[in-house]
N, C-alpha and C positions, 0 to 999 in steps of 0.2 A: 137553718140555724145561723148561717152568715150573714143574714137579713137581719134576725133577731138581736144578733150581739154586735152588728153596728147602727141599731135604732138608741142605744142610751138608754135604755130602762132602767127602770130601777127593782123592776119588778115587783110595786108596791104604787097603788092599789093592785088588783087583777085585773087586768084587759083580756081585749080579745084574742091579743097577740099572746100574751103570758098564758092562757089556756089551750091556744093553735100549740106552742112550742111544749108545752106541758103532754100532749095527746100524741103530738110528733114521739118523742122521748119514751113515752110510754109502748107506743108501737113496732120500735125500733127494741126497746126491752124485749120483747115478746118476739121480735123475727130472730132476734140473736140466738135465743135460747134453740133452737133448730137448727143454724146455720150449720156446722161440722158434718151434724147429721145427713143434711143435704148433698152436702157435698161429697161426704163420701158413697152414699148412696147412687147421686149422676157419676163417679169415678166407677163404679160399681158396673152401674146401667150400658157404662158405654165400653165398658172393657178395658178402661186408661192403664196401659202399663208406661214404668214397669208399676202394677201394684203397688209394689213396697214403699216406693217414692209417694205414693198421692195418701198411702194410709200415712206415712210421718208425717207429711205437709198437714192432715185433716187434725192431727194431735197442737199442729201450730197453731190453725186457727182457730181448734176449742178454746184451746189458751189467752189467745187474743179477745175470743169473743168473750169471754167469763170475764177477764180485767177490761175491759170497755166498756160491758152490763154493769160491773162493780162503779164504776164511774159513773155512768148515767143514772146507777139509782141512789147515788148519792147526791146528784143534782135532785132526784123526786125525790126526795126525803126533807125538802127545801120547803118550808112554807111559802117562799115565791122565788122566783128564777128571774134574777134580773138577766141585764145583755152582759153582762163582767160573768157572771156564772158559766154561761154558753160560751162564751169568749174563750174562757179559761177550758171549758170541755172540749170545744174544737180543738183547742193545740195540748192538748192530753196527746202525752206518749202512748198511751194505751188507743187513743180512737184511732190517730195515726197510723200505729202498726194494722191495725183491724183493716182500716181502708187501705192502706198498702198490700195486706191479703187479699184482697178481694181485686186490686189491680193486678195481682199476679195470676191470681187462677182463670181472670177473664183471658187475659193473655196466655196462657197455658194451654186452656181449653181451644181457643180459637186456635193454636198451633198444631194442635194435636187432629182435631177434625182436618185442617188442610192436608193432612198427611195422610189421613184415613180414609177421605172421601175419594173414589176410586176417579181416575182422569176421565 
């Protein structure tokens, strides 16, 4: 997406980039809507205490994921997606906090296995 919205489109005509970043967007709709689910499911799987802690954090990133989805498909609802669109979605407060979730729980998790994996 940071390819896209430093090429200048205008996102008029359709290219092939404006259909790549359109099918991106669309795919990323669809991983969101699961994400929480995941995650609390592998907290689940792997026994992450304490519990309580990773089920509030999983309410964080419902939250985050729904207002990101809400943003992205306001970008699809765009008869064309210039590089000013994506520009503007990249530094959305809402994607931001999402990928700040997601740098936290990689870091979490990876902390968490070091402690657990027996010496």
């Amino acid at each position: 997406m940071l390819a896209y919205a430093a090429q200048g489109l205008t996102g008029e005509p359709a290219t092939a980039s404006t259909g790549q970043v359109r099918e991106f967007l669309e795919r990323c709709d669809l991983a969101l809507a699961g994400l929480a689910k995941l995650f609390t499911g592998l907290t689940r799987r792997e026994k992450l205490q304490p519990a309580d802690r990773y089920r509030a954090f999983a309410g964080v990133l419902q939250r985050d994921a729904a207002d990101a989805r809400a943003a992205i498909r306001l970008v699809l609802a765009q008869p064309s997606i210039s590089s000013q669109l994506i520009d503007n979605l990249n530094a959305s407060i809402h994607v931001r906090a999402l990928l700040t979730d997601l740098f936290l729980i990689d870091e979490a998790l990876k902390a968490s296995r070091r402690y657990q994996t027996p010496p």
